[in-house]
C-alpha positions, 0 to 999 in steps of 0.5 A: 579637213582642207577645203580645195578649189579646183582651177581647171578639170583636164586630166590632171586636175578632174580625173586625177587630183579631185578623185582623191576626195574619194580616196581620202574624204575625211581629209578634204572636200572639194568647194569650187571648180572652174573650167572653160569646158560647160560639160566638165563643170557639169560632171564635176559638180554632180560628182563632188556635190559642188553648188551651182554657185560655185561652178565657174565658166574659167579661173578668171571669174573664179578668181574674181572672188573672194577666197573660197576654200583653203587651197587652189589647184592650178591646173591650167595650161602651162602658160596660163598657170603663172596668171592664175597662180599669182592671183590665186596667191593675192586672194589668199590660197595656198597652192597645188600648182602643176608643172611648170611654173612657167616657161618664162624665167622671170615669171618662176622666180617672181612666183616663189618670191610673192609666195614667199613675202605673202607666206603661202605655201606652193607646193609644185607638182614633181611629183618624182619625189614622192615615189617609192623608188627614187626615195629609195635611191636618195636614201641608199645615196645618203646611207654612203653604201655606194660612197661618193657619187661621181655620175648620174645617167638618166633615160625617159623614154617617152614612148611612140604613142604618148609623143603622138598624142601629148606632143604632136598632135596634142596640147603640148606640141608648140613650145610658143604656145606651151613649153619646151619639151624640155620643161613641159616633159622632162622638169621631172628629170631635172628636179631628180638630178638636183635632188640626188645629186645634192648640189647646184647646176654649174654648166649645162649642154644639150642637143635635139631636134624635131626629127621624125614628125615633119611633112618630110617625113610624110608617106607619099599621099599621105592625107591630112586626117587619118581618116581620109582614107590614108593607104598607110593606115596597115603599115603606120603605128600612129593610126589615129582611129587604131590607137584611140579604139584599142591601144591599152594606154588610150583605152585603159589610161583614159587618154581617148578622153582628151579626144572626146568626153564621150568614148564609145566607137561613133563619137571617137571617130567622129571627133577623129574626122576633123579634130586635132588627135586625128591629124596624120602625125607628119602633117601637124603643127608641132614644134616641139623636139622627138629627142634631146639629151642634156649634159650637166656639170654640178657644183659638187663635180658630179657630172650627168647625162639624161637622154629623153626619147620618143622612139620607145615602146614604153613609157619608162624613167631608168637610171643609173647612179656611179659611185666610188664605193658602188653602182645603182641601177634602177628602173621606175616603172619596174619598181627594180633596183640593183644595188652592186657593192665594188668592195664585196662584189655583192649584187643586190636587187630590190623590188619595190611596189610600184602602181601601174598608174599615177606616176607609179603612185607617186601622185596619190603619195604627193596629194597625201602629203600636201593635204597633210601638210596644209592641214598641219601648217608645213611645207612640202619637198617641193615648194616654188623655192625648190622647184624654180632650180629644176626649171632654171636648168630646163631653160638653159638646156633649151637655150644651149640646145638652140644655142649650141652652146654650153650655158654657164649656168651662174651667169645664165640664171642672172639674166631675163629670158625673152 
C-alpha cells in the first residue's frame, strides 16, 4: 500500500490520477490533498475519505508539514510545479510529477539533480511511454525487423476544438504565464523521438507562429464574449455555448468542467458570460502558437520531423518510422500498426487495444507502474534524469522557432535559459 498526497485537483490530479484508487484500492490510498479551489477540496475529501485535517487550501501549506504519505503528485500549473516539486523533495516524498518540469532550462536540470543527491524517485508524467502502441514500436525497432532506422516523421494533430479551450481560451494560452506550446503540449513528442530513436539531440530547427487566433482574424463585429450576441455563432465552429453543451469531447471527456464544476445548461451559460472559455477565440490573450514543426538531427544520424497542428478534426498522434530493412506506419488513437517488409514486400497490420480515454490507457498503465515500483523500491522509465532531455529539446525548438536559427544543441544545453 503506497500512501499519496495529492498537490492540486484539476483534471489531471482529482479526475484522473486520484480515481485510481478506486481502480486499484489495495495498492494505494489517498492521505491528503491540497488545492486552492474550496469545493474541490470538499468533493475530494468526501470521495477518498480524507480528514479534514488533512485538506489544505494550497500546496504551500500543505507542504508547510511534516511529510504526510509516502508520495506527492505535483499537479499544479506548469510554473509552479518546480517550487512545489523541489519542496516536495526536501520533506522526503518521492514524486509523480506532470509535464513539465519546468519551462526554465536550469530549474529542469537542478530538479533531476536534488532528487538524484537526496535519492528520491521522480517519475514525469510522459505518459506516451506506457502505450501499448509506442511499446510496440520500440519493440519491432529493436527486433531489427525494419533494420537500421534512418527517419522518424511525427504528427499531433491537436484538434480545432481542444486548441480553443486548452490553448486559446484556457490555461495554457500564454507561454509567459505557463509554457511554450512546444513544451506544454508537444514534450510528449519529443520524449518519443528521444526514446525510438535511441540517441541524443545534435541540431534541431523549428518554425511556427500564432496564426489564426489573433483580433485580425476576428469577424467584423464580432463581440468579445460569444454570448454577446455574436451574429457568426451559425457559421463559427468555436461557438462557445455550441461546444461546451453538445460536443462529445466537452461533454464526454468532462472538458465543461473546467468552465464550471456544476455542468447542467444554466450554470454552463452563466459562466460563459463573462468567464474566460467563453472569450470569442479571436479576441482573447493567448500567445501561444496554432502550428509549429521542429526538424532534428540525432547523434546517431537519425534525422526527423514532427509537425503539430491546430487545424484538425481529431485529436491524433500518427507516425511514420523508415528504416533500411522496413517501414512502420502507425496511428495512436486507432491502435493500428503497418509493418511493410522491403525484402518480402509483405504488409503487416496490427491492431492493438487501445481505450478511448486516458491518453489511450497510457495514464492508468503509467500509475500502475508508478505504484508498483515505489511499493517495490524501483525507478520508472521516465524519471527526471531521463525526462529533462525531452524538455531540453523543447526549449531549444522554442529557441530556434524565435531565432530562426539552427540550435547546435551541445552548446545550447550549456547555457542558462532567460
Amino acid at each position: 500500500m503506497v500512501t499519496v498526497a495529492i498537490c492540486g485537483l484539476g483534471s489531471r490530479g482529482k479526475d484522473t490520477y486520484a480515481k485510481c484508487q478506486h481502480i486499484f484500492p489495495e495498492r494505494m490510498k489517498i492521505v491528503a490533498i491540497a488545492d486552492i479551489i474550496p469545493e474541490r477540496v470538499e468533493e475530494a475529501g468526501q470521495e477518498y475519505d480524507v480528514p479534514i485535517s488533512m485538506r489544505f487550501s494550497s500546496g504551500e501549506e500543505m507542504l508547510e508539514k511534516e511529510k504526510l504519505a509516502d508520495v506527492m503528485f505535483i499537479c499544479t500549473q506548469d510554473r509552479q510545479h518546480y517550487g512545489h516539486a523541489l519542496k516536495a523533495l526536501e520533506r522526503g516524498y518521492d514524486l509523480l510529477l506532470e509535464k513539465p518540469i519546468s519551462p526554465v532550462l536550469s530549474e529542469c536540470r537542478e530538479l533531476a539533480q536534488t532528487a538524484s543527491r537526496l535519492g528520491r524517485r521522480v517519475v514525469v508524467c510522459h505518459v506516451l511511454r506506457y502505450t501499448p502502441f509506442y511499446q510496440y514500436l520500440y519493440r519491432t525497432i529493436r527486433s531489427g525487423k525494419i533494420g537500421q532506422v534512418a527517419a522518424i516523421q511525427a504528427v499531433e494533430n491537436v484538434g480545432y476544438w481542444h486548441q480553443a479551450h486548452s490553448y486559446v481560451r484556457g490555461n495554457w494560452r500564454r507561454a509567459e504565464d505557463t509554457s511554450p506550446m512546444i513544451l506544454a503540449k508537444c514534450c510528449h513528442d519529443m520524449d518519443i523521438m528521444l526514446w525510438l530513436a535511441d540517441s541524443k539531440c545534435k541540431k534541431i530547427s523549428s518554425f511556427g507562429e500564432l496564426t489564426y487566433f489573433t483580433e485580425e482574424n476576428a469577424p467584423t463585429g464580432a463581440p468579445k464574449y460569444c454570448m454577446d450576441g455574436c451574429e457568426h455563432r451559425d457559421q463559427c465552429p468555436f461557438y462557445a455555448p455550441r461546444f461546451y453543451l453538445e460536443h462529445p469531447k466537452a461533454v464526454e471527456d468532462g472538458l465543461v468542467y473546467a468552465v464550471t464544476d456544476q455542468a447542467d445548461s444554466v450554470h454552463v451559460l452563466e459562466a460563459l458570460k463573462k468567464g474566460p472559455y467563453g472569450r470569442c477565440v479571436f479576441h482573447s490573450d493567448n500567445t501561444v502558437v496554432d502550428h509549429q514543426t521542429v526538424d532534428i538531427e540525432f547523434e546517431n544520424q537519425v534525422t526527423a520531423s514532427f509537425l503539430m497542428t491546430a487545424f484538425t478534426n481529431q485529436c491524433a498522434r500518427r507516425i511514420r518510422i523508415m528504416g533500411t530493412k522496413g517501414e512502420l506506419k502507425g496511428d495512436m488513437e486507432a491502435g493500428t500498426i503497418e509493418i511493410i517488409d522491403f525484402v518480402s514486400g509483405t504488409n503487416d497490420l496490427i491492431q492493438l487495444h487501445t481505450p478511448s480515454k486516458g491518453h489511450s490507457g497510457s495514464d492508468m498503465s503509467m500509475m500502475r507502474e508508478f505504484v508498483r515500483m515505489v511499493g517495490e523500491g524501483k525507478t520508472g522509465k521516465t524519471d527526471a534524469s531521463v525526462s529533462v532531455a525531452s524538455h531540453l529539446m523543447a526549449l531549444a525548438a522554442e529557441e530556434a522557432r524565435i531565432s530562426r536559427l539552427v540550435i547546435d544543441f551541445e552548446e545550447y544545453s550549456t547555457y542558462e535559459m532567460k
